[in-house]
N, C-alpha and C positions, 0 to 999 in steps of 0.2 A: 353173734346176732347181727342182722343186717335190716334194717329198716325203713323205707321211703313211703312218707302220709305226705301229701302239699294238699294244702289250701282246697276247701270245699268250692267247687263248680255251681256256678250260677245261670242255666242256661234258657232260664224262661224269659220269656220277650211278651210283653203286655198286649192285649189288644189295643188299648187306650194308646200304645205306645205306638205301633205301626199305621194308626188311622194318624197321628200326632203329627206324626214325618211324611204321610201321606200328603197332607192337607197341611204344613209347614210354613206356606202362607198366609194364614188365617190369621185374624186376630186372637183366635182360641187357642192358640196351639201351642204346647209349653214348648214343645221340642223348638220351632219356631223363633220363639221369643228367648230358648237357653243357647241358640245356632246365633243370633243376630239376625236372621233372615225379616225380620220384623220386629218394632221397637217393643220392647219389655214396657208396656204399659200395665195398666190396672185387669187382676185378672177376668177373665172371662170365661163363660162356662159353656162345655160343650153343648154345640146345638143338638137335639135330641134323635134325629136320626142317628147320631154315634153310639147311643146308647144300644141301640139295635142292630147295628155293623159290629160292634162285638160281640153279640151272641154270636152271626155269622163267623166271626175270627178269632174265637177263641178256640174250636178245633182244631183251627190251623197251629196258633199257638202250642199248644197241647203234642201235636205231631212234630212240632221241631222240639222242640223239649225233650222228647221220648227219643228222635234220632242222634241228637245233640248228644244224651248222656250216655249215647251207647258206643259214638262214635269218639267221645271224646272224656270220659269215665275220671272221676277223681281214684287218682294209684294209689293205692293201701299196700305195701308191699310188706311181709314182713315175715322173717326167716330165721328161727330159730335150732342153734347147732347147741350140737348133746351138754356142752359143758357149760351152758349157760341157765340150765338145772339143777347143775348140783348145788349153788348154793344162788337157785331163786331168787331169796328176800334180797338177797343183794346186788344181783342183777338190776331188780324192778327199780331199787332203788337209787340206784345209778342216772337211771330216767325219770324215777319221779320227783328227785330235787328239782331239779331247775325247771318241772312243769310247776311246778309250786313256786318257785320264787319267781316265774315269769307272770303267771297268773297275777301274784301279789300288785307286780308293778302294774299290769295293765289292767285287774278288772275294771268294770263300770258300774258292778253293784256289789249287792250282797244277799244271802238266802236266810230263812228264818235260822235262828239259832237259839235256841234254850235255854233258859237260865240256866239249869243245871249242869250247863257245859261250862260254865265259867267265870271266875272270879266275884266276889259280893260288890266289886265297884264298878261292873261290866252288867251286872243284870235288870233287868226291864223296870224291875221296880224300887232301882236307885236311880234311875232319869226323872228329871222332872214329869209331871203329868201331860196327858197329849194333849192338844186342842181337841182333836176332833177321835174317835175310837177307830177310826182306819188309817189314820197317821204313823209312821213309826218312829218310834222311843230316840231319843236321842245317843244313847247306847247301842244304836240297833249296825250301824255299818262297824263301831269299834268293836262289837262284839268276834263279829264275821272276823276282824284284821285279827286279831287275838287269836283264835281259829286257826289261821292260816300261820301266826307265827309256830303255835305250837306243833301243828305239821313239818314246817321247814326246820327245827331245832330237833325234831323228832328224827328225819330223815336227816340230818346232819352229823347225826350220835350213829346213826346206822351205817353212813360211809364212811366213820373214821377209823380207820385201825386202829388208834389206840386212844378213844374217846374213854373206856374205863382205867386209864393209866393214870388220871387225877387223883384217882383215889387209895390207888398204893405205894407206900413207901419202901423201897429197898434199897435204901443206906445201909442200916444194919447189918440186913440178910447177906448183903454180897459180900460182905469182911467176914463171915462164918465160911470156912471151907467145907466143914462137914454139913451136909446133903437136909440131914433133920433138923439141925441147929439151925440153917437157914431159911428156913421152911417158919420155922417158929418162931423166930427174928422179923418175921415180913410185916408190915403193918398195915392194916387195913381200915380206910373210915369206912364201917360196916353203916353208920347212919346216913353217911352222903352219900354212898352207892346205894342203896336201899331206895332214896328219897328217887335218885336219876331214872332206877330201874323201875320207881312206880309213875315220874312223867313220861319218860319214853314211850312206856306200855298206855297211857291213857294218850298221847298221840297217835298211836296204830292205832286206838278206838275211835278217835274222831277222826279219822282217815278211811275207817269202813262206814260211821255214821253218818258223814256228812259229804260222800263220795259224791253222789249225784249232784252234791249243789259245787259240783268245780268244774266249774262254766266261766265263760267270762262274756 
């Protein structure tokens, strides 16, 4: 697998922008006043013919924009070879850990999340009362961090080769030379695996339920 995404392209230029640098020495003028070209005093609003030299420029803008993205195109490159199929789940997951533990460190918010996604001291109506009914819960961004832990420990269990080797013992079994006796010797906490196999599996579910909200 071979892969190159960079950084989304931003190549729209304002009208408000181009009359800005236009007219640079005005006292209106941010561009102006962010250049030094003229003191950063108290702001000032554009005088109202600008308001209608943008309708005339924003065509223009609009036309570089459209040549810009074609001339100069964010690269999505991404190439995949036959043996990165066979086992898929573990591919992806290869790359979606550390989209997940990058995300954690840098988001800036968080997306609704449900109570019934999570724990009885995480949900909406263990936070104190809002002030106001469009406020959110004080539990509302630990909810989301909670969220993303159980993702990263989810995919953590997935890349490990021997993430289920916690839970078997084979002291016993390996001093058994015969084949069956050792087999039967092997000890297994069938309740701790069980418990691991049902948060792993409810991580892939908040991974397909709350995909769209891994944004940052």
């Amino acid at each position: 697998m071979k892969i190159y995404i960079n950084k989304y392209r931003d190549h729209w230029i304002s009208p408000y922008t181009i009359v800005n640098y236009m007219f640079f020495w005005t006292d209106w003028s941010k561009c102006g006043r962010r250049k030094g070209f003229v003191p950063d005093a108290e702001f000032v609003d554009n005088p109202a013919w600008v308001d209608k030299a943008v309708n005339y420029l924003a065509p223009i803008s609009q036309g570089i924009q459209w040549a810009l993205d074609r001339v100069h195109p964010r690269i999505e490159y991404v190439k995949i070879e036959p043996w990165d199929t066979w086992s898929m789940d573990n591919t992806l997951s290869l790359i979606i850990l550390p989209m997940l533990k990058q995300l954690k460190k840098d988001k800036h918010g968080a997306p609704f999340v449900e109570d019934e996604d999570v724990p009885d001291y995480l949900k909406s109506t263990s936070a104190p009362p809002k002030e106001n009914p469009w406020d959110t819960d004080d539990n509302h961004f630990k909810r989301w961090d909670w969220i993303l832990d159980e993702m990263i420990w989810t995919f953590e269990q997935k890349v490990a080769d021997d993430a289920e080797d916690q839970f078997y013992d084979h002291t016993e079994s390996q001093r058994e030379p015969d084949l069956e006796k050792s087999v039967k010797a092997l000890k297994v906490d069938q309740q701790g695996l069980d418990a691991w196999h049902l948060r792993k599996n409810n991580g892939f579910k908040l991974f397909g339920k709350y995909y769209e909200a891994l944004w940052d």
